[in-house]
N, C-alpha and C positions, 0 to 999 in steps of 0.2 A: 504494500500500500504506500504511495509517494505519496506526499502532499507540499503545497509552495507555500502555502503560509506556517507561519510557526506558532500565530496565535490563535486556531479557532479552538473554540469551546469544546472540552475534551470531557465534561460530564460532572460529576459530584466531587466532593473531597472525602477521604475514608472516613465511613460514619462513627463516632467516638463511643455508643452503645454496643452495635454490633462487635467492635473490636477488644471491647471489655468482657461482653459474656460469650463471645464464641458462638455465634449467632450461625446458622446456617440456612442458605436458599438452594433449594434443588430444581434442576434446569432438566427439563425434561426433551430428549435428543439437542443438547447447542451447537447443531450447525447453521449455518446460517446466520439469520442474524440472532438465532438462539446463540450464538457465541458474542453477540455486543451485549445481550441481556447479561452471561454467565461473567462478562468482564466489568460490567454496570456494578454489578456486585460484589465481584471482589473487590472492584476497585475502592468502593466504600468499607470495605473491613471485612463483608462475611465469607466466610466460607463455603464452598460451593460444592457441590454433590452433585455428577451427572448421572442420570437418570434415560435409563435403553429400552426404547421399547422393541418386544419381539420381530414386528413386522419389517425395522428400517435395514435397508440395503446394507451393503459391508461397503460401496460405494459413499454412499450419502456418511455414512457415521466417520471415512476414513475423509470427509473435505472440511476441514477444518477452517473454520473465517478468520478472515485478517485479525478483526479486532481479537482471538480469541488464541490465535499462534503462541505458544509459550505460557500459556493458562495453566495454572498447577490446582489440579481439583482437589477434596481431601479425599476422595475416593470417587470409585465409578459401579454403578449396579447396573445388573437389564431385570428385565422384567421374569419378574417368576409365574410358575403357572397358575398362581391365584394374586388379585391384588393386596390379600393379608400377608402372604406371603413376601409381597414386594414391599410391600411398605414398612415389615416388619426388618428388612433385610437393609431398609435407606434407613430406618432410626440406627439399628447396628451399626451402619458406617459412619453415621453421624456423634457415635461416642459418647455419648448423653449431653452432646450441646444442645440447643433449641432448636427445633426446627422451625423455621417464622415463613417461610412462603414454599410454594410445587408450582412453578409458571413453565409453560410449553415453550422449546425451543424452537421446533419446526414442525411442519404439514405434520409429518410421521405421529409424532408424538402428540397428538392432538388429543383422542380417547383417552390415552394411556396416561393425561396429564391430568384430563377431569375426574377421573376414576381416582388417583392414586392422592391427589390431591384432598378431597375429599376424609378417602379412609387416613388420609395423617393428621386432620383437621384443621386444617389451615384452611386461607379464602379460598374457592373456589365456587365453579360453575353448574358445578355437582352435574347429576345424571339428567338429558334433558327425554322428558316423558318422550316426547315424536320419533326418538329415537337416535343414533349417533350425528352429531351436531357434523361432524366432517362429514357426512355423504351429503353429496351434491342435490341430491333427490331429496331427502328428509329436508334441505334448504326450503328445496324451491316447495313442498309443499307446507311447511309452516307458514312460509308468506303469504301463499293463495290462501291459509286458514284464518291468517289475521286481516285478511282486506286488501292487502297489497297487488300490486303485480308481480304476476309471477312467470316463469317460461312456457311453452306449452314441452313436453317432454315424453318419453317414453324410458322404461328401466327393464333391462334385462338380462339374464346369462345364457340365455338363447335366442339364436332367430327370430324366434316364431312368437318369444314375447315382444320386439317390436317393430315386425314386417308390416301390421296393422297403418300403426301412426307413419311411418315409411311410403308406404302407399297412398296415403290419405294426405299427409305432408306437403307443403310445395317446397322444392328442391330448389337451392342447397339445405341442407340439414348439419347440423356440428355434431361430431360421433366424441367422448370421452368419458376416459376413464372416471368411476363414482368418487376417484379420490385420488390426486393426483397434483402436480402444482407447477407451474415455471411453463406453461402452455405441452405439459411431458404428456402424448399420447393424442393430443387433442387435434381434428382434421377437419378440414371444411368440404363435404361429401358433397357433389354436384350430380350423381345420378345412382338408381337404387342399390348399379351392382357394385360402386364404388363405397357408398355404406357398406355395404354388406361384408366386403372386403374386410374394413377398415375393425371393421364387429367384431371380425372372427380372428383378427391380428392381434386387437388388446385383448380377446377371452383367451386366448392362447399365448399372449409374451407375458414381459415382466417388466413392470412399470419402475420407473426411479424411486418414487416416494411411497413404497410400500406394495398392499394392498395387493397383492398377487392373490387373482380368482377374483376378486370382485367384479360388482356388474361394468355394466355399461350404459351410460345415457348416448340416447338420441333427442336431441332437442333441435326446437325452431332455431333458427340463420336471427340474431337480432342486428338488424342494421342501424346505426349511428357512431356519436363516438363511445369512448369505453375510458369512463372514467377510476378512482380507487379512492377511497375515504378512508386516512387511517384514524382510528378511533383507541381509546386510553379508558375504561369502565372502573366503578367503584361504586357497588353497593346501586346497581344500577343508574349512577351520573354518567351520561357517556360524554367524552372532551374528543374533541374533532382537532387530530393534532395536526393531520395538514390530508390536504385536496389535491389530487395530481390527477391529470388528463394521461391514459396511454397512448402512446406513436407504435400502432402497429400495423404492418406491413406484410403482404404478399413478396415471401423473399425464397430463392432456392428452391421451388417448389412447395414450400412452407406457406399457408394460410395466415401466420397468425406469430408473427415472429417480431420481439419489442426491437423497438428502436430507440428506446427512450420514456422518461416519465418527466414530463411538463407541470410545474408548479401551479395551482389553480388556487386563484383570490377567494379565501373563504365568504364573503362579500358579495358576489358575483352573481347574477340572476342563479345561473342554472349550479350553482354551490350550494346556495338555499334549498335549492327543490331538493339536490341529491343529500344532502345533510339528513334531512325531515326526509325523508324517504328510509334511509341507513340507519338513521335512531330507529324506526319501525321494525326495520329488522332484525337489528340486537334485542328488542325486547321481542319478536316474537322467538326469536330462539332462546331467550331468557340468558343472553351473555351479557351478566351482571357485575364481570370483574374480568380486567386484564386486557391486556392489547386484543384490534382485533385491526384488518383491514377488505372492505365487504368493495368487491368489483361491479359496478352497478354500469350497464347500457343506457343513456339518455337515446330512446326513439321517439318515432314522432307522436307517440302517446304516451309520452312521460318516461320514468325513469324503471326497468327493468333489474332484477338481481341478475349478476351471472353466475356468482357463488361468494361466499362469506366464509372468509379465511379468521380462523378463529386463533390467531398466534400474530407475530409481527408482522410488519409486509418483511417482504421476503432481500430479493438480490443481493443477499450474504453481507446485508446492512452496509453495502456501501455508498448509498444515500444519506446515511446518515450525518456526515459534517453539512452537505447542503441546507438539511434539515434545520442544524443547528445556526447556518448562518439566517436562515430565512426568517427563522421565529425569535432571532436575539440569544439562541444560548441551550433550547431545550428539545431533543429528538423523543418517538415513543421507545426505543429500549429501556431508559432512564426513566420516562412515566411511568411505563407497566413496572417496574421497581415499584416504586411509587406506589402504586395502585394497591400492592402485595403487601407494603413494607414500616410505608410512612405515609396515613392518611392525609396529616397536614403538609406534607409538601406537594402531596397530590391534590387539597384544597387551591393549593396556593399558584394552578395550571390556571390559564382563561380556561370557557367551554368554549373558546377556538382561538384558532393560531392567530399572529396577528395580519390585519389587513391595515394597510397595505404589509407587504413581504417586506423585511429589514435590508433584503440584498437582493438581485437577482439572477436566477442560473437557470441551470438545470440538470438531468441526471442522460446521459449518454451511453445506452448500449450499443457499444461497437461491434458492428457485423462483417464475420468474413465472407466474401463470394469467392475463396479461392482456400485450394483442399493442399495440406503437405507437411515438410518436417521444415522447421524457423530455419535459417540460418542470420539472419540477423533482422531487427525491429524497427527497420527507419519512422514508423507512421509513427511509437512509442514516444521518440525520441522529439519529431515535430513538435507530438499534442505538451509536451512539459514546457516546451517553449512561449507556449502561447499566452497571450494577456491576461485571458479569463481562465488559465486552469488553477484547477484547486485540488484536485487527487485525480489518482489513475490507481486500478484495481484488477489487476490483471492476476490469471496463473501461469500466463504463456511466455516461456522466457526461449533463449536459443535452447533446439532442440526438440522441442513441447511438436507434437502431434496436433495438427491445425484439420479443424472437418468444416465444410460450409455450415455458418450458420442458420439452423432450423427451429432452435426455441434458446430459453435461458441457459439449457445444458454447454451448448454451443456456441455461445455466444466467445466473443474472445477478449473481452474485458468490461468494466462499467468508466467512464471519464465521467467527473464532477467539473462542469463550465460554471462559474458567476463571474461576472462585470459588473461594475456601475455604469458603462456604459453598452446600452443597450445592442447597439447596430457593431460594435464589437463582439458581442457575445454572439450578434447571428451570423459576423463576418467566419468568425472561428468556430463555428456550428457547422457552418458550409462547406469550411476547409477541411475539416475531420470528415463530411459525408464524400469529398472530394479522393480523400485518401484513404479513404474505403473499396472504391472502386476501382482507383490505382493500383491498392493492393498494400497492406500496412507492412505485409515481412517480404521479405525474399525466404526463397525456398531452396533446398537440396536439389531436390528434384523438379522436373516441369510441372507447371500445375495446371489444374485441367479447370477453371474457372467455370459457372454458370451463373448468368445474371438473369432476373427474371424482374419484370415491371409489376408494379401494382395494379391490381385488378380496376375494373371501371366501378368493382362493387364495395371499395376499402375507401374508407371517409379517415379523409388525411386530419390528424389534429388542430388544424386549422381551418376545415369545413371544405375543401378540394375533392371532385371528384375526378378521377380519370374521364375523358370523354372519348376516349381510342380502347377498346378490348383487346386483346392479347391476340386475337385472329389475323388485328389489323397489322401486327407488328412485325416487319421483316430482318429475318435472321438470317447474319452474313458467319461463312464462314471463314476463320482465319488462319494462318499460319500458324508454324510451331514458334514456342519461346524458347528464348537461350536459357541454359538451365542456369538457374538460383536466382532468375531477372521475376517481376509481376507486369505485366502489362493491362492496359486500361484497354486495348484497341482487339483483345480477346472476345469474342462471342460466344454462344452455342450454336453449336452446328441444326441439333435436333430442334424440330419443334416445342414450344415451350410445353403442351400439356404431354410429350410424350418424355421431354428428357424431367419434368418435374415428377412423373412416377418412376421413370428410371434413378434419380436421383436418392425417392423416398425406399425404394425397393435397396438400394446401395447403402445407402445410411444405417438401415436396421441392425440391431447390434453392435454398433460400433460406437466409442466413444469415445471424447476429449481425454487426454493425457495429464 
């Protein structure tokens, strides 16, 4: 993790209580930004307990976040096969200090944080009647129960439970995993047999973020943009710690692949509606304590859930100095502390960030459109020079295994941009989306690039629609490159829908380094 400045806001100072009685907080799976939580808290004095749940990948548990590299726990549990069991196995490792809080690292550990939480008696969200708060399904219909809008949907572990709505459906349809995160699994199906496909892929692979065998939703295509409301609960107050617009894009044969998360003035017409929309949704799923961040669709009939992530927002918290510059000082890993820990300094949050923003930026996930082994990082090198950067957060160094990016997995780093001056910040926006398509490494070997445009059906974060479809678009093809050069003047040979399932069919199984 780089960063240019030396002074931003780096969190709490070690709390003087917890460091007297040997206070302990248990992080339930910390990767992710479950490791800015587990470092939130040591850094204040307590002692930390990681906490494993059964289902999480040997992948996901071995990626360890920046804020969290060199983290000394006082012990590490997984989960046993009763939760008295487990909880009785985290008091043991905790040595008869206190235990004062059980908050969720990441997606995985969602269940296993509410349950465990619970039986050690500290806050939690306890068991919600509708059933497991992470299925996708139990989401969306708690919402329809409480009045809300909700998606239209189908749930199944076979065919034949949603060939119905499929049929009946108008196409595109979004196929994904009941439980999954970072857009892992998730496909934008244009025709039945391509559902069908995509059905019979996730009931038979294995997903990142657990949940191996679960179902599968088919739900309606919602068109607009796709906002994320991160939210901080207590005793059911919910605090709106910041509003961000997603930038996501038709990339690599990828539907649905971020390019970015855009700060949004809590203030703002359509901030209001989706605020008062998102408080509805925490209380009908009864998430009355602790971070949350609920993905809600603005269409043209208001605002839609697309699912409710019941733990931090995600991208291994490297949003978070933005956070803190935007709000004067305070991100939610630090709040969900808060919320667990010390209710007056969780009084002492607004119920929302401030408007105007203290500073202005935004958060950059950088996309490769070219596959291979580093041999050196010139794009790295540019983005630190630049006026408005603030961190780069990368795992890709010389060497690292580069695949096109397709979702969060793949991505090939997050860059934090703020300016005070505006039309700098979009000058060097432009320049980074410039040397994306350049090509940010050089390579070992040739690399076999595929760019693909956005659909006429993807509503850009500024309200843009393509008005050319992908039919219209002519593909040249080009010569070979010199090896370890990236060229911008590369095309794809094949046409875009046949090389973007040759590309999906290539991709399966394999992954970043």
């Amino acid at each position: 993790l780089c960063f240019k400045q030396t002074d931003l806001p780096v969190g709490c100072s070690p709390h003087p209580a917890a460091m007297a009685q040997q206070q302990v907080v248990v992080v339930v799976d910390p990767v992710s930004t479950g490791g800015c939580v587990a470092a939130e808290a040591k850094a204040r004095g307590y002692e930390v307990i990681s906490a494993w749940c059964d289902e999480i990948t040997v992948d996901m548990r071995n990626t360890v976040s920046h804020a969290a590299k060199g983290l000394k726990y006082l012990a590490s549990v997984d989960e046993k096969s009763t939760i008295a069991e487990s909880a009785a196995a985290v008091k043991a490792a905790a040595g008869g200090r206190t235990i004062v809080a059980c908050i969720v690292g990441s997606e995985s550990g969602i269940t296993f944080a509410d349950k465990l939480s619970l039986e050690l008696g500290v806050r939690s969200n306890g068991i919600f009647s509708g059933g497991d708060r992470r299925n996708k399904s139990v989401q969306q219909k708690a919402v329809k129960a409480a009045g809300l809008r909700a998606v239209r949907e189908a749930l199944g572990t076979t065919w034949a439970e949603v060939a119905h709505f499929v049929d009946t459906e108008t196409m595109p349809v979004v196929v994904k995993p009941v439980e999954s995160c970072g857009s892992d699994g998730v496909k934008l199906c244009k025709t039945k047999e391509e559902t069908r496909a995509h059905f019979q892929l996730l009931m038979e692979g294995q997903r990142r973020a657990g949940a191996q065998g679960a179902a599968v939703l088919v739900q309606e295509f919602l068109k607009g943009k796709e906002y994320v409301v991160d939210h901080v609960s207590r005793d059911g107050v919910h605090k709106v710690v910041m509003v961000w617009v997603y930038d996501k894009r038709t990339t690599n044969g990828a539907a649905f692949v971020y390019y970015g998360m855009i700060p949004v003035d809590v203030n703002s017409p359509e901030a209001l509606v989706l605020i008062k929309y998102t408080d509805g949704v925490l209380n009908a799923l009864k998430l009355d304590n602790g971070p949350t961040h609920g993905e809600v669709m603005m269409t043209s009939d208001g605002p839609c859930l697309v699912e409710m992530n019941c733990r931090s927002h995600g991208w291994d918290g490297a949003w978070v100095p933005l956070a803190k510059l935007l709000t004067g000082g305070y991100a939610q890993p630090g709040v969900a502390l808060d919320s667990h820990v010390d209710g007056a300094a969780f009084d002492k949050i607004p119920m929302k960030c401030p408007s105007p923003f203290k500073a202005a930026g935004q958060n950059v996930m950088l996309v490769s459109f070219f596959s291979g082994s580093v041999r050196t990082t010139p794009g790295y090198d540019k983005m630190r020079k630049m006026s408005s950067f603030v961190a780069l957060q990368t795992g890709v160094t010389v060497g690292s295994k580069v695949e096109l990016t397709i979702d969060l997995f793949t991505a090939v780093g997050v860059l934090v941009l703020a300016n005070k001056d505006k039309k700098q910040l979009e000058a060097d926006l432009a320049e980074v989306r410039k040397m994306e398509k350049d090509g940010l490494f050089t390579y070992d070997e040739d690399v076999d690039p595929a760019q693909f445009e956005q659909t006429r059906d993807m509503v850009m974060p500024v309200g843009r629609r393509r008005t050319e479809s992908l039919d219209n678009i002519v593909l040249r093809a080009a010569g070979p490159t010199p090896t370890g050069r990236s060229s911008a003047n590369l095309l794809p040979v094949a046409i875009a829908a046949f090389a973007a399932g040759a590309l999906v069919g290539l991709m399966a199984g394999r992954r970043m380094k």
